[in-house]
N, C-alpha and C positions, 0 to 999 in steps of 0.2 A: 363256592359259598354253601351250595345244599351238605357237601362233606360236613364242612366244620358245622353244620346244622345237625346234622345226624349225629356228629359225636356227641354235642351236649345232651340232644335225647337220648342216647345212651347211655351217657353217664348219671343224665336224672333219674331215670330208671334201672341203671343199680342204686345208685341210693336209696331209692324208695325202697326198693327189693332190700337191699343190705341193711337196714334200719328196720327192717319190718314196720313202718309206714301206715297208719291204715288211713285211707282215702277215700274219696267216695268213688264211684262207679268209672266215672269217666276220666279219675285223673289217678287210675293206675298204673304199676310200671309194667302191665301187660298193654296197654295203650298207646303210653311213651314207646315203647319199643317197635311198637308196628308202625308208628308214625315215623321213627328213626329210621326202619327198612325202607318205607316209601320215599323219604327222603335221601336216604342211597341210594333208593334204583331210579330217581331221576337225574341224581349227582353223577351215576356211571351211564347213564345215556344221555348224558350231553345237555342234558337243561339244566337253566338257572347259574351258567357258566359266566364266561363271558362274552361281548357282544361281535355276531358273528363276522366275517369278511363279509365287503363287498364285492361279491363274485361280479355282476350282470354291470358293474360302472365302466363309465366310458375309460378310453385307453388314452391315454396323454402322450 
């Protein structure tokens, strides 16, 4: 789920970028994009995935 999150900040932020866009401070596509990275590097370490096994349950 963080993937497909990351892609669309990516993609808002080449548009911005590709439009030359102008924005105010916080909602540029130098923002979007670092929001996109943070949202990959917790899509490639394992959060926000889906819900874990249960390891420690009892054995049937």
């Amino acid at each position: 789920m963080l993937g497909i999150a990351a892609a669309v900040l990516f993609f808002i932020a080449f548009l911005l970028n590709a439009a030359d866009i102008a924005t105010n401070d916080v909602l540029s596509s130098t923002n979007f994009m670092l929001i996109g990275l943070a949202a990959l590097a917790l899509h490639v370490a394992g959060t926000g995935g889906t819900r874990p096994a249960h390891r420690w349950g009892r054995r049937r």
